[in-house]
Structure formats: C-alpha cells, structure tokens
KOLFIMI-837270 format. One record per residue (C-alpha): x, y, z. Coordinates in steps of 0.1 Angstrom, whole numbers, padded with zeros to 4 digits, always signed. Layout:
N
XYZ
...
***
This chain:
607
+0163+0695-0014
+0162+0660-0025
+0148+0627-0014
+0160+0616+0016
+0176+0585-0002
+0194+0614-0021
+0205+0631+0010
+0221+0596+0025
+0242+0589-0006
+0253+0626-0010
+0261+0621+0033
+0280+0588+0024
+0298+0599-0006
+0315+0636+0019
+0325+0609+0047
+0341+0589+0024
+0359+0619+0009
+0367+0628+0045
+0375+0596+0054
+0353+0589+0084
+0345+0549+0079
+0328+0553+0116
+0303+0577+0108
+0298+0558+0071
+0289+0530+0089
+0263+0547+0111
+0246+0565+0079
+0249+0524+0062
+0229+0516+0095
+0205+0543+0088
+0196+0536+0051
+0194+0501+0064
+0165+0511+0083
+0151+0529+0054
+0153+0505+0033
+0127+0485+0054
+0103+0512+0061
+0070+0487+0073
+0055+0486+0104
+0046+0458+0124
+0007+0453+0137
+0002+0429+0163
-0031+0412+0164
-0036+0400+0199
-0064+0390+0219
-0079+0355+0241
-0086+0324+0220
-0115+0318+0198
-0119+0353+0200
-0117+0356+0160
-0083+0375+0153
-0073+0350+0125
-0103+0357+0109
-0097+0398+0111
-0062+0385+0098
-0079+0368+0066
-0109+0398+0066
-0082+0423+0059
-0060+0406+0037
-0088+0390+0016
-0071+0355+0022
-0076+0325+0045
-0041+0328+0056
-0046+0319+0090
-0064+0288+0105
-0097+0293+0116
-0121+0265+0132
-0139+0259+0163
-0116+0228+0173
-0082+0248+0168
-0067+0276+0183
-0034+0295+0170
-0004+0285+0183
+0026+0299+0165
+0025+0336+0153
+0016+0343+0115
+0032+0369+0099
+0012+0386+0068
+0038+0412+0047
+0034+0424+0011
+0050+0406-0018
+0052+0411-0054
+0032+0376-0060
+0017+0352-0031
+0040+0327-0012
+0045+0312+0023
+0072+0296+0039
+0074+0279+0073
+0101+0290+0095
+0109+0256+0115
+0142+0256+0145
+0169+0235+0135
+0188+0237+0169
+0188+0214+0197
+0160+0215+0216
+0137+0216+0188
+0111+0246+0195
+0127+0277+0186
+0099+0296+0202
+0068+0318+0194
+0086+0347+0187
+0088+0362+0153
+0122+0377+0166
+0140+0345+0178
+0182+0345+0168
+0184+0308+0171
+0193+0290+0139
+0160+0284+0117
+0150+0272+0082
+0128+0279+0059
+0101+0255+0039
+0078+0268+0013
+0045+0259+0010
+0020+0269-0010
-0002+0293+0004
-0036+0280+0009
-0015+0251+0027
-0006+0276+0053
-0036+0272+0077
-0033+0238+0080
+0002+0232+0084
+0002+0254+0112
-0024+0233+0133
-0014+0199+0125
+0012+0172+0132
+0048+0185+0133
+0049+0219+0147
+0070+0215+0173
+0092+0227+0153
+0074+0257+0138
+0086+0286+0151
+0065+0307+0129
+0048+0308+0091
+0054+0338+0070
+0028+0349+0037
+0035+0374+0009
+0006+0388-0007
+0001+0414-0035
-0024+0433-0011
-0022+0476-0011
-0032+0476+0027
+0003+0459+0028
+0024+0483+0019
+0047+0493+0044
+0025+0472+0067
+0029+0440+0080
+0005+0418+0103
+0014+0394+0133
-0015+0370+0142
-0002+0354+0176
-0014+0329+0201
-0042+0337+0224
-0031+0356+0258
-0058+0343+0283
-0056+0310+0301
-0021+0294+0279
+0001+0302+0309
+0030+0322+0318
+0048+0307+0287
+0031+0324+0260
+0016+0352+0281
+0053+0363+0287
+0063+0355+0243
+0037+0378+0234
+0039+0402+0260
+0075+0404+0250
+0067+0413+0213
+0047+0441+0228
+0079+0467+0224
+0091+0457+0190
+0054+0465+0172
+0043+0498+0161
+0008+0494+0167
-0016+0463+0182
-0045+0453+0176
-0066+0439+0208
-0091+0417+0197
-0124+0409+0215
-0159+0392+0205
-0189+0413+0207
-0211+0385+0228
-0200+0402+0257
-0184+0434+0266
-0147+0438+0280
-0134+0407+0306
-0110+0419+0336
-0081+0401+0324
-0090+0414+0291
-0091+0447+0307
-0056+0440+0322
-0038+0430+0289
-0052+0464+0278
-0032+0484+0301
-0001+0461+0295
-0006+0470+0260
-0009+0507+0262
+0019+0509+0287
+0044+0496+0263
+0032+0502+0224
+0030+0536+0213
-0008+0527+0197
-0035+0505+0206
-0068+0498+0185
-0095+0479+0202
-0114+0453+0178
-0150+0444+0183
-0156+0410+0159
-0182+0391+0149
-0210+0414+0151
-0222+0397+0124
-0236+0368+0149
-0241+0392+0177
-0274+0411+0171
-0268+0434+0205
-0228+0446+0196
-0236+0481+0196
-0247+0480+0238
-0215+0457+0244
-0194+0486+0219
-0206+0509+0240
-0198+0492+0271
-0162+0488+0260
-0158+0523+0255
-0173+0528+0292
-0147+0505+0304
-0115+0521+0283
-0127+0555+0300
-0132+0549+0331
-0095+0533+0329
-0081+0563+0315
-0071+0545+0281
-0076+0570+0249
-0081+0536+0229
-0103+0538+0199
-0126+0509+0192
-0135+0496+0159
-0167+0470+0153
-0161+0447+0126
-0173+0417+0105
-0145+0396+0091
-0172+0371+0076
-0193+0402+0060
-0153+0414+0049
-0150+0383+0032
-0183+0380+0017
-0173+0411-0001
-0146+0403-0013
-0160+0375-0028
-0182+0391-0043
-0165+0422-0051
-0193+0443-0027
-0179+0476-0019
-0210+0486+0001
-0205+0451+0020
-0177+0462+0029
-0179+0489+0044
-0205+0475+0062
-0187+0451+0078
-0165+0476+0098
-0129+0468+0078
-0123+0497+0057
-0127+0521+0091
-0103+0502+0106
-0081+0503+0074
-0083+0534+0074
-0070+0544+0106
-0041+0520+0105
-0028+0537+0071
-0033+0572+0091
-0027+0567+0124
+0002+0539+0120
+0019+0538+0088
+0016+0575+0080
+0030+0582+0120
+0057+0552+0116
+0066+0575+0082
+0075+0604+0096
+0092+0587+0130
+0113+0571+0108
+0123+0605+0092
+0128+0620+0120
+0156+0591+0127
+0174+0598+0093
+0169+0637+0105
+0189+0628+0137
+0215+0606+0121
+0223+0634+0090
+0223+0664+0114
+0249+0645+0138
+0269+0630+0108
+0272+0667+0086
+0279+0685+0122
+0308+0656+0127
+0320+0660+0091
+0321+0700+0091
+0342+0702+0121
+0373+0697+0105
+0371+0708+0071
+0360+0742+0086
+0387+0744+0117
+0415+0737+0086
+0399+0765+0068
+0399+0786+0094
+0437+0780+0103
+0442+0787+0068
+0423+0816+0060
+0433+0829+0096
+0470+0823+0104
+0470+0843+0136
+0437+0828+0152
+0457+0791+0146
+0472+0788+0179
+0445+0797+0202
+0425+0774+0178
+0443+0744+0181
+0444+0755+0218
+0402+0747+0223
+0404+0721+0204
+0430+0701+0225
+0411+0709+0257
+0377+0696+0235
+0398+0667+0224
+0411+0658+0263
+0373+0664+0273
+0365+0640+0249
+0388+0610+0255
+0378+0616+0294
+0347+0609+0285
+0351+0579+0263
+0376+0562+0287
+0376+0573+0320
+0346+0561+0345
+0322+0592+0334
+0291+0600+0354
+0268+0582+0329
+0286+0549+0335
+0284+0550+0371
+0239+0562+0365
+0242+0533+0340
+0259+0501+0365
+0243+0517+0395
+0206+0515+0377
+0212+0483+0368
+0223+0468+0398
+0192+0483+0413
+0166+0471+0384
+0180+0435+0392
+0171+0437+0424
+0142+0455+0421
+0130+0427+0395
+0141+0395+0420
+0115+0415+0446
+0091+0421+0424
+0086+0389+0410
+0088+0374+0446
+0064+0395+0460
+0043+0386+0433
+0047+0348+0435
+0040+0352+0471
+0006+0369+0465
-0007+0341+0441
+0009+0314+0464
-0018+0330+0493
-0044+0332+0467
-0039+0296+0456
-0040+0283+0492
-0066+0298+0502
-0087+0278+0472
-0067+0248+0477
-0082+0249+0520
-0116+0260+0508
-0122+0228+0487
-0106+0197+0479
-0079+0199+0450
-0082+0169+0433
-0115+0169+0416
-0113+0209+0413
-0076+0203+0402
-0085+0211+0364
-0102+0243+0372
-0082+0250+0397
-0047+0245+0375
-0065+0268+0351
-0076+0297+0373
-0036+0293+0386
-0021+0295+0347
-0040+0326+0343
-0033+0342+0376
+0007+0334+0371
+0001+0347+0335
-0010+0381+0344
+0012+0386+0372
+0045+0377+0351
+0029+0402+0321
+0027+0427+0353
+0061+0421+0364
+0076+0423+0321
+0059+0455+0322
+0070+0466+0351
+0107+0462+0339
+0100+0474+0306
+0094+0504+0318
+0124+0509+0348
+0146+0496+0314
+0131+0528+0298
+0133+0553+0323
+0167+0544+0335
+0178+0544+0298
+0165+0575+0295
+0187+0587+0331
+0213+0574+0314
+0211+0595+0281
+0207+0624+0298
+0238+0627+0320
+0256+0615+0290
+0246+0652+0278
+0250+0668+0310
+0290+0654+0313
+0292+0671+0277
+0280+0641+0253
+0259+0650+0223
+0230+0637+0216
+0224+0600+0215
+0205+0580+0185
+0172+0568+0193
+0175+0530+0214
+0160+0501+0198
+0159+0470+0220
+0140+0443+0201
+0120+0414+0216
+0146+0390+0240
+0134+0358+0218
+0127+0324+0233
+0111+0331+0267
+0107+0304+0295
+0121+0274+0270
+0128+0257+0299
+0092+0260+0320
+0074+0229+0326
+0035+0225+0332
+0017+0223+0360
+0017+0185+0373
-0014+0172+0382
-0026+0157+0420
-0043+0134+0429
-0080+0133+0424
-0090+0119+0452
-0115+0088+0434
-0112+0056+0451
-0136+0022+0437
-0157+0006+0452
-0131-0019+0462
-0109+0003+0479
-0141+0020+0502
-0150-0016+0510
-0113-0026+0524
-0111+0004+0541
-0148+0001+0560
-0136-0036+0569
-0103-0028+0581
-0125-0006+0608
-0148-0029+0609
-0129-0061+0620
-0121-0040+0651
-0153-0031+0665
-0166-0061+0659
-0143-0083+0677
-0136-0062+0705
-0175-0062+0711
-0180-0096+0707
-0149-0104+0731
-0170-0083+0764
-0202-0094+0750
-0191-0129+0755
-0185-0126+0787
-0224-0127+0792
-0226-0156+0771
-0234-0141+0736
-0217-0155+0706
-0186-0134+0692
-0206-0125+0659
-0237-0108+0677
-0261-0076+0669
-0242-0055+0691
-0208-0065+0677
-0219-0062+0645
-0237-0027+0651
-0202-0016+0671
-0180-0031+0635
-0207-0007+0613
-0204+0024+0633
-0163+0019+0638
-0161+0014+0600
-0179+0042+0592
-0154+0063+0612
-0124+0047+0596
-0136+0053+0563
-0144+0094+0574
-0111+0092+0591
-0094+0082+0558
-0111+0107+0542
-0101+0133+0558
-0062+0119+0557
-0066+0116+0524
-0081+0151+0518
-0053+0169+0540
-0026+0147+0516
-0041+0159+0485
-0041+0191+0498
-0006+0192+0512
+0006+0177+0479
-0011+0202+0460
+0004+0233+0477
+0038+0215+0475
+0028+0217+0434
+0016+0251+0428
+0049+0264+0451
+0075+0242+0434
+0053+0258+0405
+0057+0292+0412
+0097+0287+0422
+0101+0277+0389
+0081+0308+0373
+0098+0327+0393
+0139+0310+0382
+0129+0312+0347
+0107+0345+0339
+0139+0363+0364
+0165+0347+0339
+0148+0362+0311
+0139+0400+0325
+0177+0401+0335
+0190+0391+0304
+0165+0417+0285
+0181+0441+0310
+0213+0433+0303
+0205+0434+0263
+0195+0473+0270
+0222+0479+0293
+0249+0468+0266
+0229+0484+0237
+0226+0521+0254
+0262+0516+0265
+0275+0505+0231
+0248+0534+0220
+0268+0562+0238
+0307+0548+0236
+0303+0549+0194
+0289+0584+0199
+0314+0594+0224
+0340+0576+0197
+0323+0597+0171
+0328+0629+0187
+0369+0620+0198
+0371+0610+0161
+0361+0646+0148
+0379+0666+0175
+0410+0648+0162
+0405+0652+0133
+0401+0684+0136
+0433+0689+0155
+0452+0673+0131
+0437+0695+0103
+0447+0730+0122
+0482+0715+0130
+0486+0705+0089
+0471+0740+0084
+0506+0756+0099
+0526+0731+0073
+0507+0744+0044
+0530+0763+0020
+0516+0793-0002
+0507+0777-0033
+0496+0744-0017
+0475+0766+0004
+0455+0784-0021
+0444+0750-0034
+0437+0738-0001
+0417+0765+0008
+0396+0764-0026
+0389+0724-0022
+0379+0730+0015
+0359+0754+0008
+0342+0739-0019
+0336+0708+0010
+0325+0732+0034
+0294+0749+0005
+0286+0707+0003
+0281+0707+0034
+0263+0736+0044
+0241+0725+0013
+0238+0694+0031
+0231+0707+0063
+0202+0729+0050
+0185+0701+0030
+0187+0683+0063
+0171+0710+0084
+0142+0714+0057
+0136+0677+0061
+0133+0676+0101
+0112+0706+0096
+0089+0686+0071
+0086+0658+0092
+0078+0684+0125
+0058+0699+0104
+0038+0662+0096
+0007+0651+0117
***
C-alpha cells in the first residue's frame, strides 16, 4: 500500500502526467498539511492560577514567567526543536502592538534570545511590541505537539477575553487551568462551556495540590460542577512544583506523583493520536477526490476507444455533465443564494445580539451605579464591569462561531444537493488582532473633597443664615452677630453642605453612566467589526472552498469530453498505442485508488 507520503507523490506524479496543475495544487496544499502534522494545546485559565508553571512542569523548563508580582501577558508558544532556542516575535507595523495572537498576519520580526532569557523578556520593559515568544526544546512530549501558554481570561477585559477566545477554533485541544484552593468559580464555569462549545477536546487542570492539603474535596467538587453542566470534561490534579522537583532530580516515582505523566498521557492518546488519524482522514478525502477527477478521462478515452459504437451516446452524457457543470460554477446556483442570504442574516443577527447584550450589562451597571456612589466604588466597580463585558462578548464570539458553522455546513450541503461533490474540510483560522482599537474604561470622579473645600462650602450656607437672622433679630435690638444668627448660619450650612452632596453624588453618578455607556458603544463598534470580518473570512473561504471544487469537477468533465472527441480522430495504429498507455494509466490508478481506500479504512478503523 505505501505510506501516505508515498501515495501523495505517486498522486502528484499521474496529474502531472495528465496535466491537471489545479488538482496538483490541491494535493501540494495537502502534503503541505502533512508536512506539519502537530497539534496545538491551549493552556488557558484566570491569572495566578499557575498555567505557566504546568507549561514549565511539562516541558521540564522555566520557559515561561512565573512570580507572584507578574502575570502573563503575551501568549508563549512551546514546539519541539532539534536543540533549544527562543525567539521573540516583536510587530514592526504602525501602531506598534501586533496583538496577542499567535495567528496575527501583520508584518513581524523575529529576535533570538537565549532561552532561559525568555521569562523575563516577556514581563519587562518593551513589550509593547511583543506579539508573542516562541521556544524549541528537544522534549519527546513535543513531538507533533505544541503548547500555547496565553494571558489570563478573568477580569483583563473584553480585549483579551475576545484574543483568546478567538484562538479557541484554531487549537486541537485546551487545557483549562484552575487552582485547587477552591473548587470551580461561575465565570470559570462560563469559559468552560465557551470552550467546549468550540474545541473539539477540553481537559480540566487542577494545580498546585502541592500547597492545597484538601484538593481531592475541591477535585471532586469540580467534577460535580462539570456534570451537573452536562460537560464530559476529564479533570486531571497536578503538581508542577513536585514535576519539577523530579526532574531535577531525575525521580520517576515523583513524578508520577505529581499528577503530570496522567495528564501526558492522555494528551498523547486522546490529542495527538486523534489529531493523527483526522489528519488522515483529510489526505483520504483529498486522494479519493483527486484519483476519481484523474480517472474520468483516461477511462471515458478508453472507452471511446475500446468501444467505437458506445462514443456518441458517450460524449452525449458527458456534454449534458459538462453544461451541468459550468451552471453550477457560473450561474447564481442555489448554494450561493443559502450562502449571501445566511450571511446577510448572521450580520444582523450578530448587531442584535451584541446590542441586546450591551443593553443587559448597561441595566446591570446602573442599577450598581444608583445603589451606591461610583466614585469611591469606581475601581471595584470598573472591574466587576470588565469582567461582565468580557463574558458577554466571549458569549456573543461563540454565539457566531457557531451560526458561522452551521450555516457553513447549509451551505455545503446544497452544494451537494444542486449536484456538487463533496467539499474539503473548512479551516477558518483565528481572525488576528482583535479590538486594536478599544480603549479602557476612564475613570470618574471619586467624590473626595479636603478639608478646605467642606469648610467653603459650610460658609457659603452659612453667611446666609446668619445674616438674614441677624437682620429680623435686629429689629428687637440684638446685634447682627447673635446666638440665634449664629445657630440659624450652623443649621443652614449644614444643609448646603448635604445639599452639595447630594448634587455632587447625582453628577458622579450621571457621569458615570455616561462612561460605562459610551463604554459599552464602543465594545459594541469594535467586537461587531471583528465578528463581521470573521464572518466574512468564512463566507469567502467556503465560497472559494466550493468554486475550486466546482472548477475541479468542469475541469475533468472537459477533459473528459475532449478525450472521447480525440478518441473518434484516433487512427488504427495510433490507437493500439493509445489504448495500451491508457490502460496502463487506468491499472495506476485503480492501484491508486485501492491504496487510498485501504488507508481511509485504516484511519476508520483507528480509535
């Protein structure tokens, strides 16, 4: 049967005997992706919640930066290399910042740095810039694997939550971190659903049970949690400092104590093995199509040639398969109208989500801001708002994602019903630099005044009382400046200041709503920018997806015209040969086609 590197370059070398540079191009494309066979793991989680030390437990390395007065910023990706080195990956556009995503198309460079420099350069001066670092390490867990330590996803805003929220899609598996001093959070909780909704596997992480004698009760806690929300998510309890430890000291039984070789263990099954065969499965797809597209001609100019008499009505079918075929690729098919008419929709759908949305934290946000007064509680307050806006946009993205899917999937399907074949799989990667433009919440006012101010403003309602009083009180012969004046000037001053007070408390509070919706107007502008332009990056990939196979399928049928029309031309002796080279083309083929079929039945056949 062969490898399946053996099968591409036997696929490559028939189309470019048949010369078919379209479907060459599409098996190119395919060994491309074979050629990179590793998976990405996403290591996700709230900050301080140790996932750059899992990061440096599983690779054995202190890779990533880890310290009590720092918190991850920029993602870290962890790959395998034939000897360590790191390189920072810094934006060179204008704007400086290309971003948080390990995906971003905006023009970069890279600066290497020697490895054990990474953790630091990562967390201090300069990394505006820093888009992300990269490490290669000579590390077996490694192979075919790669590891994405990215910021924290609790209380950093809409910003990041929506950066790594968009990453989501693009991994094969992630990794949600949590601390075993307590068990599951709601927003935690939340993320987890976002998760499992768009990655295809999700692995819970309980760390530092080394410091938490009681992580068993909070493990099994967790687990209570992830059933009662329907989420098949395994959990895994680990000890990156116990992992290290061990690897110090070159402890086997200390480490599989600390939880780490479990968890390796089920990413090399449950990931890398699964991501193996997927990615068969692919090249099983793109073979089948490409041999099925090849064969078509070579075996309707056989048949004109073995069969003169069967030519006509021949040539006949495959006209009317031809003319089917250009209707399809050029006139306004049925999938095009599903396609523009889904879209249209999903935009809409998306501008009332997201304002439906804002809306609901707007209320929420109100309602705090008239239950107290903003400006001492604005810190607390801004934060309890970041995180609300956070999970609501990760609720919206998700929301999206998966309309983008399902209407994808719409589309595909009346592509087959209108007489399309099948369609390779779609792969939409993450949409890059999210929100570049969002700014942060401004602050308010926090309502402090000195002692100075209070004292101006008592006097001001002082002055008042006291020489209106003293003006009637002298009527009856009493100085202006008397008790009663003086009692009338204390109590009036003590109004004016309450008065101002309370102005002052309804300004602060005005001004503060006036914030958090100018806020949420500008969440809203900038989170539907990007959803639409992800949208729009599916709608032209599945469209570009299905006109190259629709342009496939014309090719062949032309081909294949052209070869029964040649087949009439052919004299005698020209057409003995003709008929032994084709048929010598068709047994590589069939060959082909068999080795194809035992593959996809290998990788069926695979867990």
């Amino acid at each position: 049967m062969g490898t399946p590197a053996q099968l591409l370059e036997r696929a490559l070398a028939l189309a470019q005997a048949c010369e078919r540079p379209d479907l060459r191009r599409r098996l190119l494309q395919a060994r491309a992706r074979s050629a990179d066979p590793r998976v990405r793991v996403l290591v996700v989680g709230e900050p301080k919640q140790g996932k750059s030390s899992l990061v440096n437990g599983l690779v054995g390395a202190p890779v990533c930066p880890v310290a009590d007065d720092v918190a991850t910023v920029v993602p870290t990706l962890v790959r395998a290399g034939a000897a360590p080195r790191a390189s920072l990956v810094l934006a060179t556009g204008p704007g400086g910042s290309g971003g948080d995503s390990p995906d971003d198309d905006g023009p970069t460079e890279r600066v290497p740095v020697p490895v054990d420099q990474v953790a630091a350069r990562v967390t201090g001066e300069g990394t505006d810039r820093l888009v992300q670092a990269e490490v290669e390490l000579p590390r077996r867990l490694l192979d075919g694997l790669e590891l994405v330590d990215t910021a924290g996803v609790g209380g950093v805003g809409a910003q990041r939550a929506l950066r790594t929220v968009d990453l989501l899609p693009t991994a094969d598996a992630v990794l949600v971190v949590s601390d075993a001093s307590q068990e599951f959070t709601a927003p935690e909780m939340a993320f987890l659903e976002q998760a499992a909704a768009l990655c295809p596997t999700v692995v819970c992480v309980l760390t530092k049970t080394d410091a938490c004698p009681h992580w068993r009760e909070v493990a099994e806690l967790d687990r209570g949690h992830l059933a009662r929300r329907g989420l098949e998510v395994p959990l895994f309890a680990v000890s990156a400092a116990l992992a290290q430890l061990a690897v110090q000291h070159r402890d086997r039984e200390l480490h599989e104590e600390s939880g780490i070789g479990a968890l390796v263990t089920h990413l090399r099954r449950e990931v890398v093995d699964r991501a193996e065969v997927l990615g068969r499965r692919a090249l099983v797809h793109d073979l089948g199509a490409v041999t099925e597209h090849l064969s078509l001609a070579v075996r309707t100019e056989l048949a004109g040639l073995e069969d003169p008499a069967a030519r006509d009505a021949l040539v006949r079918g495959l006209e009317e398969a031809r003319t089917a075929a250009d209707d399809l690729r050029r006139r306004s098919s049925r999938w095009q109208q599903v396609l523009t008419d889904g879209v249209t929709d999903l935009v809409a759908d998306i501008d009332f989500d997201l304002r439906d949305r804002s809306r609901v934290v707007v209320r929420e946000a109100e309602e705090a801001i008239d239950a107290q007064d903003p400006g001492p509680m604005w810190p607390e307050l801004s934060e309890w708002l970041d995180r609300r806006i956070a999970a609501a946009v990760a609720d919206s993205y998700v929301w999206a994602e998966q309309r983008s899917e399902w209407l994808a999937q719409r589309v595909i399907e009346q592509f087959a019903r209108d007489g399309g074949g099948a369609v390779p799989a779609l792969t939409v990667g993450a949409a890059g630099d999210a929100l570049a433009g969002l700014v942060d919440l401004p602050a308010v006012d926090d309502g402090a005044m000195t002692l100075r101010e209070r004292t101006l403003i008592g006097l001001r309602g002082s002055y008042t009382g006291v020489l209106m009083t003293g003006l009637v009180t002298s009527l009856a012969g009493m100085a202006i400046i008397n008790p009663v004046s003086v009692v009338a000037g204390v109590l009036l001053g003590r109004k004016a200041y309450r008065d101002d007070q309370q102005q002052r408390l309804q300004r602060r509070r005005s001004e503060a709503k006036a914030v958090v919706r100018r806020h949420l107007d500008e969440v809203v502008f900038q989170v539907a920018k990007h959803l639409k332009d992800r949208l729009r990056t599916v709608s032209r990939t599945l469209r570009d997806l299905i006109t190259d196979t629709a342009e496939e399928m014309s090719r062949s049928l032309a081909d294949a015209v052209a070869a029964a029309q040649r087949a009439t031309r052919e004299a005698t002796a020209e057409r003995d040969s003709r008929i032994r080279s084709l048929r010598q083309r068709r047994d590589q083929l069939d060959r082909l086609a068999a080795d194809v079929r035992a593959l996809g039945r290998d990788a069926v056949a695979a867990p």
